[in-house]
N, C-alpha and C positions, 0 to 999 in steps of 0.2 A: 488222847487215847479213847476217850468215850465218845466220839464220833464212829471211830474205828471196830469198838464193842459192841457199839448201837449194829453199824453194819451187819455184825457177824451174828448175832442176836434174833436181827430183821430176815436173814438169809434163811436162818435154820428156824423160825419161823414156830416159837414154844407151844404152840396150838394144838401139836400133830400129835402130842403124845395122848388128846383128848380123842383124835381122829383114828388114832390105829392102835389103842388101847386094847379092845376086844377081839384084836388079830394077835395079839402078844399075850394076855392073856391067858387065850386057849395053847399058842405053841407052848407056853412055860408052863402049862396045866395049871394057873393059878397063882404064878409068881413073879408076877409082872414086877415087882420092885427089886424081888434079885434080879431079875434079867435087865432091866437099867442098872443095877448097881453095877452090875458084872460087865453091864455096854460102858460105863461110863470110867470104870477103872481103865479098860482097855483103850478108851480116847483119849485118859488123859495122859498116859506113856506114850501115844501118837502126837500129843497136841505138843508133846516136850520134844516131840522131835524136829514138826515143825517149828517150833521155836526156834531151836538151833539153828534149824537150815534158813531162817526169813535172817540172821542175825548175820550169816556167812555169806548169804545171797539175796543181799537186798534190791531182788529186782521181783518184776511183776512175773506170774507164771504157775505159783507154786509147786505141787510133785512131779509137776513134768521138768521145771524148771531144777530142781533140788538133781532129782536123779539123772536126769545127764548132765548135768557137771557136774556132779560128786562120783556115778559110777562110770556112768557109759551114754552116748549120744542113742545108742538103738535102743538098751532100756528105754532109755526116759521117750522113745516116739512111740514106744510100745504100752510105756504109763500112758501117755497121753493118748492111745486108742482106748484104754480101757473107759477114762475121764468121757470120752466122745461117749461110750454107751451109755452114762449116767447121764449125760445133759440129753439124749434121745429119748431116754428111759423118765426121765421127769414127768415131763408136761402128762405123760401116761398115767402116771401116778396119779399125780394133782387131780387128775379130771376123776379117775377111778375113786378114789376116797370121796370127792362132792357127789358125784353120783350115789354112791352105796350110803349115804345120809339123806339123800333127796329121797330116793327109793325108802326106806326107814319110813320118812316123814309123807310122803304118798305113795301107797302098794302099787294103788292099782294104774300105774304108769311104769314102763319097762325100764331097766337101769340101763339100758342103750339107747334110750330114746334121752335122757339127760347126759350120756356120753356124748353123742350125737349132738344134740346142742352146745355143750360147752366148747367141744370142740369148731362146728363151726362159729361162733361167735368172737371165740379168741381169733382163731383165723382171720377172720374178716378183719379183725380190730388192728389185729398186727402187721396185716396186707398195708391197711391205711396207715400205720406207723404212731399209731393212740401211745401213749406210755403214761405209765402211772408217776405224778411227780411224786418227789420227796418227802412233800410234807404228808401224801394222801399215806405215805409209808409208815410215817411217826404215826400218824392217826390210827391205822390199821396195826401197828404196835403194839398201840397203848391199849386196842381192845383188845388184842388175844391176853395181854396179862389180867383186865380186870375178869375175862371170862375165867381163865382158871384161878384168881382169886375167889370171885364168887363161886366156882364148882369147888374150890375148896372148904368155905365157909359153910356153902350150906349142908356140903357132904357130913364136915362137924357136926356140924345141928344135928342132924338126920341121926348120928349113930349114936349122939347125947342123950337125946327126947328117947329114943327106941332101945337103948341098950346099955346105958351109963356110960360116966366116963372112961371108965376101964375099958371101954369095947375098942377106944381109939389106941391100947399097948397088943399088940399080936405080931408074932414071928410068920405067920400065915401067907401074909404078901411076899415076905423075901424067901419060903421053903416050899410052897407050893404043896403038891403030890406027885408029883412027876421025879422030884431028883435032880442032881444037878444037870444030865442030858437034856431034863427041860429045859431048866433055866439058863444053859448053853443057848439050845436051838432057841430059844424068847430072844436073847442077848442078839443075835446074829441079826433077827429081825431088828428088834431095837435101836442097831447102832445108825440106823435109816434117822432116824430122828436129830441124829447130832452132825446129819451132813447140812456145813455154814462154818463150822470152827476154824474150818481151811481155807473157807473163799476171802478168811482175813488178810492172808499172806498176798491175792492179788493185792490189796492196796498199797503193798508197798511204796510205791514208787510215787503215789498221792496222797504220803502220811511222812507227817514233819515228826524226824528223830524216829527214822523208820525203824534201827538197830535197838531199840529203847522199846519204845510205845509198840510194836507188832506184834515182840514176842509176849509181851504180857498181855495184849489183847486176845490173843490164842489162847491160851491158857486159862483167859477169864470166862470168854466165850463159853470155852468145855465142860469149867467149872458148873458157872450158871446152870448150862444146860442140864449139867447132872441131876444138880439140886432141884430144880425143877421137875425134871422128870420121874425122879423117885419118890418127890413127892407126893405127886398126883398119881401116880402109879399105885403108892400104897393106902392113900384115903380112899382111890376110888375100888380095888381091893376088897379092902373091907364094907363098902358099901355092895359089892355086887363078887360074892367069894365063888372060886367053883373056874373049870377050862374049859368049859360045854356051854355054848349060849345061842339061840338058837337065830341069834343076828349078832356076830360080831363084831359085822362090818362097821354096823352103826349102833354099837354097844352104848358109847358115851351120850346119845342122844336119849335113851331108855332111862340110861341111867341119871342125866338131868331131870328128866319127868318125874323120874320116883325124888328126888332131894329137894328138887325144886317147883314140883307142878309144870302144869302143858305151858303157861308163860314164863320161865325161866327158860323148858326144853325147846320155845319157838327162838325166845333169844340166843340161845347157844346155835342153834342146828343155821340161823341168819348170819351169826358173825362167823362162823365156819364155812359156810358155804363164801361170802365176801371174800375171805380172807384167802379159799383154792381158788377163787376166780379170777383174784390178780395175781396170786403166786403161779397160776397155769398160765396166763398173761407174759409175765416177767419167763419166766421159763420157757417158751416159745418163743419167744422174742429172741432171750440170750442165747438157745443151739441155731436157731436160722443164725443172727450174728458172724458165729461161730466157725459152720459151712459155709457162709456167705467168704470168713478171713482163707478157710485153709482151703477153696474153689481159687480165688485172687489169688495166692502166695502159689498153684497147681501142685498142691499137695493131694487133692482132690481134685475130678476134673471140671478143669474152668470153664468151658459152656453152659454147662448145669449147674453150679454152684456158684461158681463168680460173678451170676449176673444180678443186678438188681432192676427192679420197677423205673422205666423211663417217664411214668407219674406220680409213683410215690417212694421212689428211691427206696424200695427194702426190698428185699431179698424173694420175692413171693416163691420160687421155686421152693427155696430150702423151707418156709411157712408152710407152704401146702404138705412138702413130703411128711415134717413132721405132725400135719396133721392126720394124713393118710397111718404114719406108725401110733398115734394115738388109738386110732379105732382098734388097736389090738384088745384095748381094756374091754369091749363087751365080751372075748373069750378069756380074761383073765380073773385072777382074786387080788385081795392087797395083799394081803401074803407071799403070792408067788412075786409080783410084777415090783414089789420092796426088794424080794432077792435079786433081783435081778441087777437092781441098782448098788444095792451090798457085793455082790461079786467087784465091778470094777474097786467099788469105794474100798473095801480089805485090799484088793491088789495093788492098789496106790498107798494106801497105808503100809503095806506091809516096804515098800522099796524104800517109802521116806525113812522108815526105821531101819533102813541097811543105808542108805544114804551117810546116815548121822556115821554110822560103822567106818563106810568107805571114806567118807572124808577124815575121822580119824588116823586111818592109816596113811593116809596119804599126807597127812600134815604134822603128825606126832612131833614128829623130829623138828619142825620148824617152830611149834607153838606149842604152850602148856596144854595141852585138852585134857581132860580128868577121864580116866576110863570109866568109873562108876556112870558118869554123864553121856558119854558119847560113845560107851561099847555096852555096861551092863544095861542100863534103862532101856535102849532102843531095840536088843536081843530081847527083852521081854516083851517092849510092844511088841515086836512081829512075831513073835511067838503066839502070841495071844491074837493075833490078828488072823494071822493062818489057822489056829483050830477055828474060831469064827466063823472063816470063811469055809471051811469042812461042813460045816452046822449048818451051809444054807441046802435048801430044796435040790435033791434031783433034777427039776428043769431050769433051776439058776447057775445050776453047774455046768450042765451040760449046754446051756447059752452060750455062759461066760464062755465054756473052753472053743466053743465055734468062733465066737467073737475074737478069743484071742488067735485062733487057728488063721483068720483071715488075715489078723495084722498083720502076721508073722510073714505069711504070702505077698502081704503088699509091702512090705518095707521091705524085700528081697528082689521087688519089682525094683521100686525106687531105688534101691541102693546100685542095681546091678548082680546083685551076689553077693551085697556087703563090702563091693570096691570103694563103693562112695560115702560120703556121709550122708545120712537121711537128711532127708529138711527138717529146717525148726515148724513146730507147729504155732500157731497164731493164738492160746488158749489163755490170752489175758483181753481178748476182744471182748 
């Protein structure tokens, strides 16, 4: 099971709550620990859902895989359009967040011109078929924990020396100024942080004593993340109070310079930058993949999609295109382009917690299921999941709902009108 936790640990990548700290922040006006406590309550009623469903459906796939065979085959191809915008929506990310720290760390160079490069670098890298092994993975691990160790230690120091020990008890981090509406809309961004908890359940299918070991790997994942995250959320809080800062992007970088001096905030701002440049890496690699399966399978069209490099055997179409949707980030913020990825991630969340519902119903009669377990819990995740997803940005709504508007148009292509069954989607490539 601690291979499988490592996974899911390594995916969701603890680092980022360093990286998009001062975009939370400011949404929660200052309550950046409730808005993870509030992200993290509401993941781990999702993560119990997944649980459930890796336990019923131990194959590879996960919420695409859960909701149609628990509800419906057109759901679950409709979850799995939503999944497609977040694995588009990534490598944008990635690149956006190292840039707005590069930019921090030198003004007087454009934060499109570090867009711009990472983006073609990954490109080229992934054209050629480069991948980061395994172990470079554990390595890259083991430093984002010692960096938020040490940003936690020294943040200690920092508020012992300057303001006793009492400065480290305050309700401030989890109450903000803002009210709960803040610490909703913080929350809604935040839960960007905890997407990995779910890419546990692909391993199904290459984890011994899958029905055992997966669903408590989910669960741990979540956990962890929690705790992590609210930790650092509320030292670094108190070190830097207040929803107004006049670089949020690259808050956590300022704020290593004050706790730790310019060689601490070079060490942070170098193992963060590492750390997006193989995460943007891995994330381009895995949606070309991705377009590469559902181009082959003509779920998508296979000229375009399905073909790969007759020299380097990858996918170069689908690499380039997602290079070309990266360049969005020099018209974006981390703010908006996280929601963007929050809209599908709540929309998948919220069907696996009707999932846990619908397969209820459907098996009652056959098997003991506990309704506290498989009707009350997962009514509360999606409950909680849906305000969430209300709390994201104006232009993450109005994405998402184009986004979904298209699915809806192409699965009515594919089906005929709903005479047929839609294809399976390919989303454990």
């Amino acid at each position: 099971m601690g291979g499988v936790t490592l996974f899911g640990l390594a995916y969701m990548a603890p680092i980022i709550v360093l990286g998009i700290f001062g975009v939370i922040a400011e949404a929660s006006a200052g309550a950046s620990a409730g808005s993870y406590l509030l992200a993290t309550v509401a993941m781990l009623f999702t993560a119990a859902s997944y649980a459930k469903m890796s336990v019923h459906y131990p194959v590879a796939g996960s919420s695409y895989t859960y909701v149609r065979k628990a509800l419906d085959s057109r759901l679950g191809f409709l979850v799995g359009w939503t999944i497609l915008l977040d694995y588009l929506f990534l490598p944008l990310v990635i690149w956006l967040i190292g840039a707005a720290y590069l930019t921090g760390e030198f003004p007087s160079v454009p934060a499109w011109v570090w867009i711009v490069a990472f983006i073609v670098v990954t490109t080229a890298l992934n054209i050629i078929g480069l991948k980061v092994a395994d172990k470079a993975n554990l390595v890259l691990m083991a430093l984002q924990f010692l960096v938020i160790a040490l940003f936690i230690g020294f943040a200690v120091a920092h508020m012992v020396s300057r303001h006793g020990g009492g400065s480290l008890l305050s309700v401030t981090p989890f109450s903000g100024t803002g009210g709960f509406p803040a610490i909703a809309a913080g929350a809604a961004i935040a839960a960007y942080s905890f997407l990995g908890f779910d890419a546990v359940s692909t391993l199904t299918e290459d984890t011994k004593n899958p029905q055992r070991n997966i669903p408590r790997a989910i669960m741990l994942v979540a956990l962890i993340g929690g705790v992590v995250f609210v930790a650092v959320a509320y030292i670094l809080t108190l070190v830097q109070p207040g929803g107004t800062f006049p670089n949020a992007d690259s808050l956590a970088a300022d704020t290593a310079r004050t706790i730790g001096g310019a060689l601490f905030a070079a060490f942070f701002v170098t193992g963060l930058i590492i750390g997006q440049f193989t995460s943007g890496l891995a994330a381009q690699a895995s949606v070309s993949r991705l377009l590469y399966a559902m181009g082959r399978d003509s779920v998508l069209p296979k000229k375009f999609f399905g073909k790969l490099s007759p020299r380097f055997f990858t996918p170069v179409f689908n690499i380039v295109l997602c290079g070309l949707i990266g360049l969005g980030a020099v018209f974006l913020s981390v703010a908006t382009s996280t929601s963007f990825i929050n809209f599908g991630a709540f929309t998948a969340f919220t069907l696996v917690n009707l999932s846990v519902i619908g397969y209820f119903v459907r098996h009652r009669h056959e098997q003991r299921l506990n309704p506290l377990t498989y009707v009350a819990i997962p009514l509360i995740g999606a409950v909680v999941d849906v305000y969430l997803l209300t709390q994201l940005g104006s232009a993450a709504l109005t994405l998402g709902v184009i986004w979904m508007s298209i699915g809806v148009v192409y699965l009515l292509v594919l089906t005929r009108g709903l005479r047929v069954p839609p294809p399976e989607l390919s989303l454990a490539e």
